[in-house]
C-alpha positions in Angstrom: -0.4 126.4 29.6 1.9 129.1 28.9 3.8 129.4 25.6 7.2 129.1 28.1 6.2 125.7 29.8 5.3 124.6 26.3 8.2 125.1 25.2 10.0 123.6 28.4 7.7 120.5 28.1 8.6 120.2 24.3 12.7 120.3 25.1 11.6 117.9 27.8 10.6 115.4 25.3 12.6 116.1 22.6 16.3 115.7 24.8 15.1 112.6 26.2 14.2 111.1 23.1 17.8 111.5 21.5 19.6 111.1 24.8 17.8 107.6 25.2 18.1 107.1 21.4 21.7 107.0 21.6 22.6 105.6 24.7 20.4 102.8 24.1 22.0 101.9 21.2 25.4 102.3 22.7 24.8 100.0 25.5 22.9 97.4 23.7 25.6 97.2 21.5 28.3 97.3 24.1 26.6 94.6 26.1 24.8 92.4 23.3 26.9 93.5 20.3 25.6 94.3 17.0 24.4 90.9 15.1 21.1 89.5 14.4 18.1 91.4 16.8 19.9 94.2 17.2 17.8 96.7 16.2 14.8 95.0 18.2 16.5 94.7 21.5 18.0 98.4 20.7 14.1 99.4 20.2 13.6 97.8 23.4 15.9 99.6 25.7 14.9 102.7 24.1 11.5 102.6 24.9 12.2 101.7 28.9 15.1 104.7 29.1 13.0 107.1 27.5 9.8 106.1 29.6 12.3 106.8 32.5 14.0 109.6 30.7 11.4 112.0 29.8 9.7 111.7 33.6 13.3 112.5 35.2 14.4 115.4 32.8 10.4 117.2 33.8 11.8 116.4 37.5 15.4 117.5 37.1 15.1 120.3 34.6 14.5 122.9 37.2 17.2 121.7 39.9 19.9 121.3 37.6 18.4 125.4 36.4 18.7 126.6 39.5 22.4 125.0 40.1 23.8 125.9 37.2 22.4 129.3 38.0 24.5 129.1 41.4 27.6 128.1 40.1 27.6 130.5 36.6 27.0 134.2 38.0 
């Protein structure tokens, strides 16, 4: 594997990790509020959205490239 797709793959993993860090815990508090088992159902919904995160950024990553590269010239 080239040191570029490394590097791609690591962002990959990286971005969705924080992205579904935060919004996890944004919506679990929005929807369940903060009080007792917060953190556990927090750690919860992170661990589906990043399973579905880090799979959709590898898939999207290059579209959304290739847009912005269309609309930025």
């Amino acid at each position: 594997m080239t040191k570029e797709k490394q590097q791609q793959l690591a962002f990959g993993f990286l971005m969705s990790m924080q992205m579904a860090l935060v919004m996890s815990g944004i919506l679990t508090a929005v929807n369940t509020g903060i009080a007792n088992g917060y953190l556990a159902r927090w750690m919860h919904a992170f661990l589906i959205a990043w399973a579905c995160a880090f799979p959709l950024v590898l898939l999207f990553a290059p579209l959304t490239r290739k847009l912005v590269s269309k609309l930025i010239k």
